[in-house]
C-alpha positions as CSV (number, residue, x, y, z in Angstrom):
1,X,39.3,-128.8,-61.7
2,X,42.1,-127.7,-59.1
3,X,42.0,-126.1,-55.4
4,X,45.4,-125.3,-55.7
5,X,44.2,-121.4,-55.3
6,X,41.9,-121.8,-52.5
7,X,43.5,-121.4,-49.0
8,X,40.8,-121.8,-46.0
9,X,43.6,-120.3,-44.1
10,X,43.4,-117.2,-46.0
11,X,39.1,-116.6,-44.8
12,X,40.7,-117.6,-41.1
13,X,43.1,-114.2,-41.2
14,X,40.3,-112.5,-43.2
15,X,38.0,-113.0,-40.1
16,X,40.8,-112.1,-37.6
17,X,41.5,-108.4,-39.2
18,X,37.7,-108.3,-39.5
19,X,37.0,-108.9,-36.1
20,X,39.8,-106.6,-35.0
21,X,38.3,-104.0,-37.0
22,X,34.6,-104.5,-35.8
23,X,36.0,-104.6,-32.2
24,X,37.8,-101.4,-32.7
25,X,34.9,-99.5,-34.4
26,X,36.6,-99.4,-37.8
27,X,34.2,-100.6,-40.4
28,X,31.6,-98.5,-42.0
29,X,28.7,-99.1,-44.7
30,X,28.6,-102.8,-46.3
31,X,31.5,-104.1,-44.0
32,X,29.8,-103.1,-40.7
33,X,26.3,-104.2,-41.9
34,X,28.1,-107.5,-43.0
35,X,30.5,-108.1,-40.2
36,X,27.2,-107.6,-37.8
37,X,24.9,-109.5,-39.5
38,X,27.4,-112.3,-38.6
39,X,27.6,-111.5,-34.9
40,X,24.1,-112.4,-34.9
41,X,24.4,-116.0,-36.9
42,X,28.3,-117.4,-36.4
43,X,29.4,-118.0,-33.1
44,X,33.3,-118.7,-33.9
45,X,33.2,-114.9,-35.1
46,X,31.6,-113.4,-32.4
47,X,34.3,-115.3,-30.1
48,X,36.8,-113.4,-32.7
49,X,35.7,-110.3,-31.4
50,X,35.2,-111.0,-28.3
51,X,39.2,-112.1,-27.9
52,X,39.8,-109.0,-29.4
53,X,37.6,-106.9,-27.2
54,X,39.7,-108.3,-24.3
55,X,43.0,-108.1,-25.8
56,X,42.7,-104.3,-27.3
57,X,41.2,-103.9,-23.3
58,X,44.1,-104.9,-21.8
59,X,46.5,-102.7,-24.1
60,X,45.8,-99.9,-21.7
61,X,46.3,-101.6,-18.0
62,X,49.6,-100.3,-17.5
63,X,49.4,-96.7,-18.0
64,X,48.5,-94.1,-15.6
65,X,45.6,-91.9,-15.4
66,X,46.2,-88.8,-15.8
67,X,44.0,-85.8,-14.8
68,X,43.4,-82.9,-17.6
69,X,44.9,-79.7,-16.8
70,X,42.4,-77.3,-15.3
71,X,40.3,-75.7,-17.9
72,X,40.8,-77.4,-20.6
73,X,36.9,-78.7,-20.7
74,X,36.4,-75.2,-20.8
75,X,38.4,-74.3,-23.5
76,X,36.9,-77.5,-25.4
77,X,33.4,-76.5,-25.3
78,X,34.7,-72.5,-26.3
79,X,36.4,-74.0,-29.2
80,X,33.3,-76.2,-30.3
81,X,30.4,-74.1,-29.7
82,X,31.5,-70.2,-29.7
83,X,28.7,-68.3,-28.2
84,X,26.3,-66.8,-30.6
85,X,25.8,-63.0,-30.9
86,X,23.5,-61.6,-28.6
87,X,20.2,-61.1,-29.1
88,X,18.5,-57.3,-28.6
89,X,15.0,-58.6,-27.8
């Protein structure tokens, strides 16, 4: 019987895009309740996503804040929840 096909370093980038995706909120059904079922059991993946929490963090640190224009809360919550039609009684 040959190994020649089995790679570990294949599962090693298979838990980096993993942990990227759990750190970025990307996975959904099986996947998420997989990828968190290991956060709770194997430590060298929840230090995955933990580098990745901090690296996706720091993608951010050199841009500006910026305030939104006035109104445009406003006009958010106008566009999301139109009034309903009045009521006579």
């Amino acid at each position: 019987m040959s190994d020649e096909g089995i790679n570990p370093e294949d599962d090693i980038q298979r838990d980096d895009v993993l942990a990227a995706e759990l750190s970025r909120g990307l996975l959904t059904g099986d996947e998420l309740a997989q990828a968190t079922r290991r956060v709770r059991i194997d430590q060298t993946f929840v230090d995955l996503v933990e580098n990745c929490d901090i690296h996706f963090s720091t993608l951010t640190d050199g841009i500006a804040l910026v305030a939104p224009p006035k109104g445009v809360f406003k006009k958010i919550k106008a566009d999301a929840y139109p009034e309903s039609p009045k009521r006579i009684w």
